[in-house]
C-alpha positions as CSV (number, residue, x, y, z in Angstrom):
1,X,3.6,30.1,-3.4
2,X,1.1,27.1,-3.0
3,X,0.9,25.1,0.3
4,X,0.5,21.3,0.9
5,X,-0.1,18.9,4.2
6,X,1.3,15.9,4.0
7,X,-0.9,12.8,6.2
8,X,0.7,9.6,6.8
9,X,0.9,7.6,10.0
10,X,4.5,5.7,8.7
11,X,7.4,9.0,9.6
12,X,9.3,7.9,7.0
13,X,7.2,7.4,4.3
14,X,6.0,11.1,5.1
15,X,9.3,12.6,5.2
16,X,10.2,10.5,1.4
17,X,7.3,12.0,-0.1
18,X,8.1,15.7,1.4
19,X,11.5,15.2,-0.1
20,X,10.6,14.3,-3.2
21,X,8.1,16.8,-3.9
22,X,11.0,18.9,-2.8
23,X,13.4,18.0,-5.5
24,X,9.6,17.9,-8.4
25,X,8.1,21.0,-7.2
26,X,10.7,23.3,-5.3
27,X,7.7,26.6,-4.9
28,X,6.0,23.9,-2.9
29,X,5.9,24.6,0.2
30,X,4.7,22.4,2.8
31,X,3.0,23.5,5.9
32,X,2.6,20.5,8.1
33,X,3.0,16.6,8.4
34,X,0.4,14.7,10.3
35,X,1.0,11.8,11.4
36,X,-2.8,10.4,11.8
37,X,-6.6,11.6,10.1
38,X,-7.7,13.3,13.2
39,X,-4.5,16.0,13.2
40,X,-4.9,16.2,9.8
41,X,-8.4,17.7,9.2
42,X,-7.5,19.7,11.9
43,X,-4.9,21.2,10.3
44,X,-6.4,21.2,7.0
45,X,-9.4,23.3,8.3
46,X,-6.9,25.5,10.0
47,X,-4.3,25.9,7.6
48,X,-6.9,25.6,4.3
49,X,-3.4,24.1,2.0
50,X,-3.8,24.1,-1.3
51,X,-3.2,20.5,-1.6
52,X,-3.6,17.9,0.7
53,X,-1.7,14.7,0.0
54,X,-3.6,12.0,2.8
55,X,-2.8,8.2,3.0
56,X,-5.5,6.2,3.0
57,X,-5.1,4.0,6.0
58,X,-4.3,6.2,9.2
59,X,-5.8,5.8,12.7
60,X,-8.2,7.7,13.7
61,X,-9.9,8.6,10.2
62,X,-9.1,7.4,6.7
63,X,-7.6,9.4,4.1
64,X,-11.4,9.3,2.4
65,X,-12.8,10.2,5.4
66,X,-10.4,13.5,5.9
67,X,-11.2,14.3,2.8
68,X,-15.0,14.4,2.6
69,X,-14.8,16.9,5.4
70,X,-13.1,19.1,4.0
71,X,-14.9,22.2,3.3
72,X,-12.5,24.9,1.8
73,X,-10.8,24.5,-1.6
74,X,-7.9,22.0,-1.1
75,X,-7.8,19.7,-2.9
76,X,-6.2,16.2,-2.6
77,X,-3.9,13.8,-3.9
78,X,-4.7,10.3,-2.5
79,X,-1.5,8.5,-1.1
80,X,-2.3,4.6,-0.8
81,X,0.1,0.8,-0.8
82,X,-3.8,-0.2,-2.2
83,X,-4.8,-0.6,-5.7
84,X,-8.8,-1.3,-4.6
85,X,-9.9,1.7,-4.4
86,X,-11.4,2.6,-8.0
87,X,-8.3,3.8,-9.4
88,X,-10.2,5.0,-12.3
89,X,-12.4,7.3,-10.5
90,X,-9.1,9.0,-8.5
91,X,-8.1,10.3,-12.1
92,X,-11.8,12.1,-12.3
93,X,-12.5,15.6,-10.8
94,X,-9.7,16.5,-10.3
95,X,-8.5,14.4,-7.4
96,X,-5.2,12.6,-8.2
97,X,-4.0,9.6,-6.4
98,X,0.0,8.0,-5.7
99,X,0.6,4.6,-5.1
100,X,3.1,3.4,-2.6
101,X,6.0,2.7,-3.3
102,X,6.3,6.3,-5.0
103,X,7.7,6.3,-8.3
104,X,9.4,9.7,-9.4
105,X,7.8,9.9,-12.9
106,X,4.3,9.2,-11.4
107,X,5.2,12.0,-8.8
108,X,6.3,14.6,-11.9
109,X,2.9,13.7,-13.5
110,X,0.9,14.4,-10.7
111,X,2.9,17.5,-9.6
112,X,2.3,18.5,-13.4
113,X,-1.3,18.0,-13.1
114,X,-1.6,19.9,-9.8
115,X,0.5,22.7,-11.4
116,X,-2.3,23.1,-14.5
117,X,-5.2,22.4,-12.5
118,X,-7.3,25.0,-10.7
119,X,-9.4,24.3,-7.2
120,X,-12.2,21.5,-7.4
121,X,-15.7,23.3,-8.9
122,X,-17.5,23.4,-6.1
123,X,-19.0,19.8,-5.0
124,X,-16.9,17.1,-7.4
125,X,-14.4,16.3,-4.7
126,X,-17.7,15.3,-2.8
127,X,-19.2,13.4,-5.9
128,X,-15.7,11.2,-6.5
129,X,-15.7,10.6,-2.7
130,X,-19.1,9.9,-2.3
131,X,-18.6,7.2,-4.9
132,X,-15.4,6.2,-3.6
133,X,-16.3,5.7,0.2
134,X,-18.6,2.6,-0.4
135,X,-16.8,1.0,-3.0
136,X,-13.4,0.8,-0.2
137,X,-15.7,0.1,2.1
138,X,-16.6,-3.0,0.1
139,X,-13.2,-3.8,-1.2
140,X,-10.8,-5.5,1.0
141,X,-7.5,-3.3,1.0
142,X,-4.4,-5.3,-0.5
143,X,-0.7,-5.3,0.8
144,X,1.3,-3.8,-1.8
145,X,4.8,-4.0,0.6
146,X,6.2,-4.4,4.1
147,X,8.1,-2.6,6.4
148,X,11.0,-5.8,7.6
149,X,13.8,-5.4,9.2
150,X,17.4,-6.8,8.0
151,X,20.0,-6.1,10.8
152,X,19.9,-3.1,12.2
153,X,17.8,-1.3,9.0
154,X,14.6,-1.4,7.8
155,X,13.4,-2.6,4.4
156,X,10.4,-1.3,2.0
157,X,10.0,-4.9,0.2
158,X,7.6,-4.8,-2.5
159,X,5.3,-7.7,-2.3
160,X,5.4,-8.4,-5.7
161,X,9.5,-9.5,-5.2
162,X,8.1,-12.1,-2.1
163,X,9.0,-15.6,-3.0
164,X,7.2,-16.9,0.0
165,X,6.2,-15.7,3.9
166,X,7.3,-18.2,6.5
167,X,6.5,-18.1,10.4
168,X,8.9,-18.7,12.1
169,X,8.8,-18.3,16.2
170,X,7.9,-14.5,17.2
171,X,8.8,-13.5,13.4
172,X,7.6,-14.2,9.9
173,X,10.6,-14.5,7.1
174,X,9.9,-12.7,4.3
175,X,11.9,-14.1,1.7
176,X,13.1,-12.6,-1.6
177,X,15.0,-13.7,-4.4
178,X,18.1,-11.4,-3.1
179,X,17.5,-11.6,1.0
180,X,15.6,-12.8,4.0
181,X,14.1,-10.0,5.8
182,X,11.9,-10.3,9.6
183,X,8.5,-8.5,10.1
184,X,6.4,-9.4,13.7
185,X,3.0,-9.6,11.2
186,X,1.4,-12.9,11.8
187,X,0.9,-15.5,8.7
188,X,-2.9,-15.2,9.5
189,X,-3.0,-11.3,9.2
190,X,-1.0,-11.6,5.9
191,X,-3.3,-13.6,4.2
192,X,-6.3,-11.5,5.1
193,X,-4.2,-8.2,3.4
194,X,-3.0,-10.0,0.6
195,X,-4.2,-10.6,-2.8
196,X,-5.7,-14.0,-2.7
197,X,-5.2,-15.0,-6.8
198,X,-1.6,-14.8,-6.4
199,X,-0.9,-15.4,-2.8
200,X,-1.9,-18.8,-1.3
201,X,-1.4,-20.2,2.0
202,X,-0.2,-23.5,1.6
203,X,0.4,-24.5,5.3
204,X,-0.5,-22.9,8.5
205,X,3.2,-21.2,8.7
206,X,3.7,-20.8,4.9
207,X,2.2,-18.1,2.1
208,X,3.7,-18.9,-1.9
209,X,3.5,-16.1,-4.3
210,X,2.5,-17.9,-7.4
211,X,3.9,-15.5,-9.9
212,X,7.5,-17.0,-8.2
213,X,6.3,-20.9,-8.3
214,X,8.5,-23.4,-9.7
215,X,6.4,-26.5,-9.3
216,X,5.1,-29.0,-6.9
217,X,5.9,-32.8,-6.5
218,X,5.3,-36.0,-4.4
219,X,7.0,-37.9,-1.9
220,X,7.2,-41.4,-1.3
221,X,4.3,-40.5,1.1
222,X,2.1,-39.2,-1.1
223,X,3.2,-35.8,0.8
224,X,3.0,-32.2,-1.4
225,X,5.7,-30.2,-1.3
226,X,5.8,-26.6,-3.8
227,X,9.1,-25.1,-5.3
228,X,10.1,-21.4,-5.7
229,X,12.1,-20.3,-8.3
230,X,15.4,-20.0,-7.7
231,X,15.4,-22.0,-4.1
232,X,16.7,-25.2,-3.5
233,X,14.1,-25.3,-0.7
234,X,11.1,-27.2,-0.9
235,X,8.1,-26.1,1.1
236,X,5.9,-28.5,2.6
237,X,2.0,-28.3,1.4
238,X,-0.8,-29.3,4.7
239,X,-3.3,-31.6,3.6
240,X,-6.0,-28.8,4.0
241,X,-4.2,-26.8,1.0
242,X,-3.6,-29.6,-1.3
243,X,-6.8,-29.2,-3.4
244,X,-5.6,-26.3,-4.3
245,X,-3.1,-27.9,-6.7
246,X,-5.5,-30.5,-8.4
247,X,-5.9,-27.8,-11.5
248,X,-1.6,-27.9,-11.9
C-alpha cells in the first residue's frame, strides 16, 4: 500500500486535499498531516512516505526547502496558490506540482503519474530543486486566492473573480461579481503579493483588477474615477495613480 504526508500550514486546505486523494487514489494511505516545514521533515525522515505532497509557503521551512533535505526515496508533489516557481521544471524528474485551488482532473493526472512512476534515480530531485530554489528565491510569489470571511463562513475566492480590493476600517472588501467578502490583509500587503500587470492600485485604499475594468472618465474637476464591469460604482483614481491611465 503506498504512503503519503501531507504539509500545509492552512487545516483546511490539508484536510481537502487528503479527501480528495481519498476519493482519486483509495490504496493511498496517508500517514500524517503537518501543519508547518519543520514537523514535516521530521516526519518525512521518520516515516520515509512514499510521497510527500508539501506547500510551498509554510513557517518554519518552505516546501523547497523540506524537500532538498530529504534523503530517502520520497518523492514529492509540490502544493503551491503560486504560479512563479518554474512550472516547467516541476513536470521534470519526476517531481509533480498542484496548484491551489485544486482541480480534480489535475489531481487524477498527477495521482496517475505517481501511480506509473517509480522512486526519483538517485540525485534529480536534488538537480530540479537545486534549480528551483534560486529562481523562487528570485521570483516574487503571486496571490492566486484569499481566505475572506462572509458571515459566519469562510470563502476560498479566486483572485482572478476580484473586481476590485477596498480598505475599509480594520477590513479590506474583497469584491466579486456575485458577493462582498472581508479579509484583515492590508491594501499595502496585497499589492506586494499580487500580480502587478493585472492588478493596479489606483488609490491608497483601492486595488482594480484590470481584466474586470469597464473604463475610466472625468469630472467636472478634472478628477479620475475607473469603472468595473458590472458595478454602478465608480472608484475614485489619487493623483499619484493617474499616469497610469495616459496609455487608455
Amino acid at each position: 500500500m503506498p504512503t503519503a504526508l501531507i504539509a500545509d500550514d492552512e487545516p483546511h486546505l490539508a484536510q481537502y486535499l487528503k479527501a480528495q486523494l481519498a476519493q482519486a487514489w483509495p490504496e493511498l494511505q496517508i500517514l500524517k498531516i503537518a501543519c508547518n516545514g519543520i514537523e514535516a521533515a521530521e516526519a518525512i525522515a521518520q516515516l520515509q512516505p512514499d510521497i510527500a505532497f508539501l506547500d510551498i509557503q509554510m513557517p518554519g521551512l518552505t516546501g523547497l526547502e523540506v524537500a532538498q533535505g530529504i534523503e530517502g526515496a520520497t518523492r514529492v508533489v509540490f502544493v503551491t496558490a503560486y504560479d512563479q516557481y518554474a512550472v516547467d521544471a516541476f513536470e521534470a524528474r519526476a517531481v509533480d506540482y498542484l496548484l491551489k485551488p485544486l482541480k480534480a482532473e489535475r489531481l487524477a493526472g498527477c495521482v496517475e503519474r505517481l501511480r506509473q512512476s517509480a522512486a526519483s534515480p538517485d540525485g534529480a530531485l536534488a538537480e530540479t530543486l537545486k534549480r528551483l530554489l534560486p529562481q523562487a528565491a528570485a521570483a516574487p510569489a503571486r496571490l492566486r486566492y484569499v481566505r475572506a470571511a462572509q458571515g459566519e463562513l469562510m470563502h476560498q475566492v479566486a483572485v482572478d473573480e476580484v473586481l476590485f480590493f477596498y480598505a475599509d476600517d480594520k477590513y479590506t472588501i474583497v469584491q466579486t461579481a456575485t458577493a462582498e467578502h472581508l479579509i484583515r490583509t492590508p491594501i499595502v500587503e496585497l499589492a506586494s503579493q499580487l500580480d502587478p500587470d493585472r492588478f493596479w492600485q489606483v488609490h491608497r485604499s483601492t486595488i482594480i483588477n484590470l481584466d474586470h475594468l469597464a473604463g475610466t472618465r472625468r469630472d467636472e474637476q478634472s478628477r479620475l474615477f475607473v469603472r468595473v464591469k458590472g458595478q454602478a460604482r465608480e472608484l475614485p483614481v489619487s493623483r499619484a495613480y493617474v499616469h497610469l491611465f495616459k496609455a487608455m
